[in-house]
C-alpha positions in Angstrom: 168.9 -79.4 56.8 168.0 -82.6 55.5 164.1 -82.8 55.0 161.6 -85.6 56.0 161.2 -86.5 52.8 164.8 -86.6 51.6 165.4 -89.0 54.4 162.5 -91.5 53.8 163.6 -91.3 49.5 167.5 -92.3 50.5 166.1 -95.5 52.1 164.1 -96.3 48.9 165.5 -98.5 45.9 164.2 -96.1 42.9 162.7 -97.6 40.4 156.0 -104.0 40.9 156.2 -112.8 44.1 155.1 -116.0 43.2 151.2 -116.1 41.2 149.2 -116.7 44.2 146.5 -114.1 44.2 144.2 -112.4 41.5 145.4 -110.3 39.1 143.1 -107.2 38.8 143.3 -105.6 34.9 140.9 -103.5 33.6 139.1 -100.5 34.3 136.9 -99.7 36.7 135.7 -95.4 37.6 135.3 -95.9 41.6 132.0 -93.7 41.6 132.3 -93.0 45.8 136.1 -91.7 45.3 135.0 -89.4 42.4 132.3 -87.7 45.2 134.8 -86.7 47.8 136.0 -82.9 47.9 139.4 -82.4 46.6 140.0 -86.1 45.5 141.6 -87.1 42.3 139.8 -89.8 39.5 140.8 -93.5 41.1 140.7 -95.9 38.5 141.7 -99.5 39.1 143.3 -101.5 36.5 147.0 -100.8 34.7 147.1 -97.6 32.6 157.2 -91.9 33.8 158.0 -89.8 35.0 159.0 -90.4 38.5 159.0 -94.1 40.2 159.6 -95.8 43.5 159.1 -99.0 45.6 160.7 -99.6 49.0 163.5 -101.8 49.4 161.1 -104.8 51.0 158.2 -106.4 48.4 156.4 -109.5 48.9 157.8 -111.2 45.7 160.4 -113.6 45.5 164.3 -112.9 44.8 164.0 -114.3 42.0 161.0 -112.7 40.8 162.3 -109.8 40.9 165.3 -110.5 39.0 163.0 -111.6 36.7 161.1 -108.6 36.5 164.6 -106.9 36.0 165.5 -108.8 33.2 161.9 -108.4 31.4 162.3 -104.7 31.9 166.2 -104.6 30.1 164.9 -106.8 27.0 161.6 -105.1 26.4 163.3 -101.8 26.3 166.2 -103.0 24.1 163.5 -104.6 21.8 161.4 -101.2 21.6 164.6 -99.4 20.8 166.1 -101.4 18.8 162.4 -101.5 16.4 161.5 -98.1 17.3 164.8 -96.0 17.6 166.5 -94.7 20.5 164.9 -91.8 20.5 161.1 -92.5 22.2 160.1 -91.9 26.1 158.4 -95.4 26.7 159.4 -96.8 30.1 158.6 -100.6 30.8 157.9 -101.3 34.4 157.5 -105.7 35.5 155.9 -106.7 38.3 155.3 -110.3 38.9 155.9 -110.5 35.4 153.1 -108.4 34.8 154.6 -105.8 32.2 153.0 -102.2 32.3 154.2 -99.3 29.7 154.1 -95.7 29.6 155.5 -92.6 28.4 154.2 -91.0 24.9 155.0 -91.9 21.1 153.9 -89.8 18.1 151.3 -92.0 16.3 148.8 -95.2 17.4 151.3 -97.7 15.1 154.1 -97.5 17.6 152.0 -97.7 20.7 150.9 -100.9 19.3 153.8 -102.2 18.4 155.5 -101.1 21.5 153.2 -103.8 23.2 153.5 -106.6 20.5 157.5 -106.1 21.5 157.3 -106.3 25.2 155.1 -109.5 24.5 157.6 -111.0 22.7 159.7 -111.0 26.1 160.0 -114.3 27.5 157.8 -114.6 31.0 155.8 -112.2 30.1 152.7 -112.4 31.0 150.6 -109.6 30.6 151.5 -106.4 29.2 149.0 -102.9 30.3 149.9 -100.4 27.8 149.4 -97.0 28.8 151.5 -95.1 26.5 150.1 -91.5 25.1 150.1 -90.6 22.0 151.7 -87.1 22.4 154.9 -85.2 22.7 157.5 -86.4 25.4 157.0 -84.8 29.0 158.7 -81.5 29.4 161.5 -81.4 32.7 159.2 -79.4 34.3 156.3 -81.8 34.0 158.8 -84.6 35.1 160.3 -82.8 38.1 156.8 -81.8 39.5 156.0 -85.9 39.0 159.1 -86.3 41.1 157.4 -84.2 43.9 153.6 -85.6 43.7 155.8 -88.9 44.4 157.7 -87.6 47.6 153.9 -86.1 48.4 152.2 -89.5 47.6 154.7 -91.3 50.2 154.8 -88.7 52.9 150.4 -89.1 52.6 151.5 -92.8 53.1 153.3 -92.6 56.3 151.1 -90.2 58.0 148.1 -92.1 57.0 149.3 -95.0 60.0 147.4 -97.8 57.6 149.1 -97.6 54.4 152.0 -100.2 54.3 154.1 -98.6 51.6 156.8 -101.3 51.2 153.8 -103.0 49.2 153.4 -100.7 46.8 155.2 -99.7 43.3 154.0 -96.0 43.1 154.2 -94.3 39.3 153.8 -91.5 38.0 153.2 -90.3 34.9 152.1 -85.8 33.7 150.3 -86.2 37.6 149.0 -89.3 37.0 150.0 -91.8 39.5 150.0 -96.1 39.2 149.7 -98.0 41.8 151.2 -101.5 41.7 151.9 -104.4 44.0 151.1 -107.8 45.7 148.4 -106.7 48.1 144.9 -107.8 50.1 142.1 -106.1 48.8 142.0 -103.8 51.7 145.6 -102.7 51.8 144.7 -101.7 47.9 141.8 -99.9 48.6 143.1 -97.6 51.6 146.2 -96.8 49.6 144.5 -96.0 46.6 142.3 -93.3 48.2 145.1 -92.0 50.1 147.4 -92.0 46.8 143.7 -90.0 45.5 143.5 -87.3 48.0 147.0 -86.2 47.6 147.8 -82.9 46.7 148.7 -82.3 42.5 147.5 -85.7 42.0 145.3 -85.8 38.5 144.2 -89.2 39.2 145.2 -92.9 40.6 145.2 -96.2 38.1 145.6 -99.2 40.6 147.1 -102.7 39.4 147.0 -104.9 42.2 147.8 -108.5 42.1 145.4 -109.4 45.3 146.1 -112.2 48.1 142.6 -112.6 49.2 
């Protein structure tokens, strides 16, 4: 029998308009989140294991073939300077560029962001990349499932509109990404946070209001 879940992932693109609102980078502890029973870290602001974003998003066709293209040439650059060997992921939304994944020393995580700056349209670049040893298949599957969790907490929330949201995640660590009003961030980031296996939440929300 064919679960919930598996039916709401078939009807997902697996995989973050025009520049109209704020972009919010940086980070920032969210000291009433870090209070509540049971609820993992929030932290707002850009740092993969397993991605996804629903088919509809607020950006523009064209944006996101933008974003598509930014994603296939930072990638191409990183492996082409850094081997073809390395578990960095590039992820564009609104040409907002965000990487993660791990690399063995400080130079390449550096340099991994000078490359994917070198992009054209790029405008920002959030590097989250670790500096430690690539995620084991079990730590990927079990990102796989916090995901399914993460979008099953959004649908049975009511309030949480998820075809605005990029969801990430990353060793339990889940990014948040998309086009959003301040309060559509704010509910699915402490939804995202209360989730079961979830270590913590990094939000990078591009607001409207």
């Amino acid at each position: 029998m064919i679960s919930f879940v598996d039916k709401f992932l078939s009807a997902m693109s697996i995989k973050y308009m025009t520049w109209t609102g704020k972009l919010l980078i940086g980070t920032l502890a969210i000291g009433s989140l870090l209070a509540l029973p049971g609820c993992a870290p929030l932290i707002v602001g850009a740092g993969v294991g397993a991605s996804a974003i629903i088919a509809e998003d607020r950006r523009t066709s064209g944006a996101m073939l933008e974003d598509k293209t930014i994603e296939i040439k930072a990638l191409k650059l990183i492996k082409n300077n850094l081997g073809e060997k390395n578990s960095i992921k590039v992820h564009s939304f609104n040409r907002f560029a965000l990487l993660v994944g791990q690399v063995d020393s400080e130079e390449k995580r550096i340099e991994a962001e000078d490359l994917t700056m070198e992009v054209s349209n790029v405008r920002q670049a959030q590097n989250e990349i670790e500096i430690a040893g690539e995620a084991s298949s079990i730590s990927k599957n079990n990102d796989g499932f916090i995901m399914a969790r993460v979008l099953t907490s959004f649908v049975k929330d009511g309030q949480v509109k998820s075809q605005y949201f990029k969801i990430i995640v990353e060793s339990g660590v889940v990014f948040l990404m998309g086009l959003v009003t301040q309060e559509e961030g704010e509910t699915a980031s402490k939804v995202a946070a209360n989730t079961d296996g979830v270590k913590k939440v990094i939000a990078v929300f591009e607001y409207l209001d």
